[in-house]
C-alpha positions, 0 to 999 in steps of 0.5 A: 311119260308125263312129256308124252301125254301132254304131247298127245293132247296137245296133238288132239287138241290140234286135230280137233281144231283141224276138224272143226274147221273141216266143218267150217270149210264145208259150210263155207263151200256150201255157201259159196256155191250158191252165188257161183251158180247165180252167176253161171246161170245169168252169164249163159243168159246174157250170152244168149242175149249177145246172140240176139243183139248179134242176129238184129244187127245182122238184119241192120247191116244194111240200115247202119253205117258199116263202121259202127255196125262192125264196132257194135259187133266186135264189142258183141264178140268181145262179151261173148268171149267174156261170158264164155271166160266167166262160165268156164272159171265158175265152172271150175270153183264149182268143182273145187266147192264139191271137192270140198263137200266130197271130203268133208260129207262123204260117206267113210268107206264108201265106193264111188265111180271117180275120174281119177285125172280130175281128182288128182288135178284139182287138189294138187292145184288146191294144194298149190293155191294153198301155199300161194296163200301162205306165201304170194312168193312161192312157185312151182313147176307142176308137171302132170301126166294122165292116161288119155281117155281113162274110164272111172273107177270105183273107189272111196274118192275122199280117201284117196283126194285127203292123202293126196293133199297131205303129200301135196301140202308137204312137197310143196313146203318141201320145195318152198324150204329148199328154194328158200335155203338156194335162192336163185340157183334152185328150181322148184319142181314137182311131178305127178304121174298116173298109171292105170291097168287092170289091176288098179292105178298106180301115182307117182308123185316126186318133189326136189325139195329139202328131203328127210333124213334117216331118222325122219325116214324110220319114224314117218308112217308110225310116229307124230312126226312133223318137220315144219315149225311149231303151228304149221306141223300137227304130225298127223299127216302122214300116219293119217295118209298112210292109213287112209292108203293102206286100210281106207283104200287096201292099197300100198305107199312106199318112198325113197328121199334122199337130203337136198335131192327130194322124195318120191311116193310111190302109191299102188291101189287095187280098184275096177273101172266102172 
């Protein structure tokens, strides 16, 4: 009983540390968003700008020698093309930020019209940029599959964004470990696919990667239970998704694993387009 309760605070302890961090990171993204905005703003400027030089020279195509005025335009172009590559990348770390703000601010049970596809695709990816972090090593082949044209639904967006960067997070550290154990003779992948009907949405998500055991299996969803080593694990994280599919967002998650093969999850949410 004793080994147990110091289990237990030293798991608290843990999730505590996690929530202040959650805190950390919100005001961190907060902070970030302003410069990036700076930044988007001005280079929709400067474009405008490009466009000015672009009609002036236009106007002294016949009073400047024709090489340099199509070096002066061909270095017009090339700016424009930069500036178009600086709005587009700020645009989307503008995205991850408030994907960032969604998670740790969002009202708990609180229903929100969502772009399911864009949700999914920018945590896997801040998922994959995470162990990229950890590990300048690791690589994966992400294979994504969306419904065209999708409409939003309603749902609690924070619920379903922090389980599928819990499910993420393991997949990846899953295939990192098997990648690690194969070396060569071993490529990484993993695979998500989203249904939609009118009963809800469905995700599959399926990985190659070490796999669990029967044990692992039995205790998954209902005990703390980690796999990774010693301060990259809290075992939390899957009780916690579990709980944020099955109560957060009245919805199930089954799995199938198999050791060496990998894992599938299987999440089915009830939700109404908007």
């Amino acid at each position: 009983m004793e080994q147990e309760i110091k289990k237990l605070q030293e798991k608290l302890a843990q999730q505590q540390k996690l929530a202040s961090l959650g805190l950390l990171s919100a005001g961190i993204a907060h902070e970030i968003q302003n410069p990036l905005n700076f930044v988007i703003n001005f280079s929709k400027t400067s474009s405008h700008l490009v466009d000015d030089i672009e009609d002036i020279l236009q106007d002294l195509s016949d009073k400047i020698d024709q090489e340099d005025c199509k070096e002066l335009q061909d270095i017009a172009t090339d700016l424009k093309e930069n500036m178009t590559k600086i709005q587009e990348h700020g645009q989307r770390a503008i995205s991850i930020i408030q994907g960032i703000l969604l998670l740790s601010r969002g009202k708990e049970g609180e229903k929100l019209p969502t772009d399911i596809p864009s949700l999914l695709h920018e945590y896997i990816w801040l998922a994959y940029h995470a162990m990229r972090a950890l590990d300048k090593k690791f690589n994966v082949s992400i294979h994504e599959t969306y419904p065209d044209n999708m409409p939003k639904v309603m749902i609690v967006p924070q619920d379903l964004s922090r389980s599928i960067l819990n499910l993420a997070n393991n997949a990846f550290y899953a295939v990192n470990e098997r990648a690690k154990a194969e070396n060569k003779d071993f490529n990484p992948e993993f695979e998500i696919q989203l249904k939609h009907s009118e009963k809800g949405i469905s995700i599959t998500i399926r990985d190659n990667g070490c796999g669990m055991d029967a044990d692992v299996q039995g205790k998954l969803f209902h005990e703390l239970i980690t796999t990774k080593p010693i301060g990259k694990g809290t075992g939390l994280g899957m009780r916690i998704t579990h709980d944020l599919i099955t109560r957060g967002l009245n919805g199930t998650i089954t799995f199938q694993s198999a050791v060496n093969q990998g894992t599938t999850f299987q999440i089915d949410i009830p939700c109404e387009q908007c």
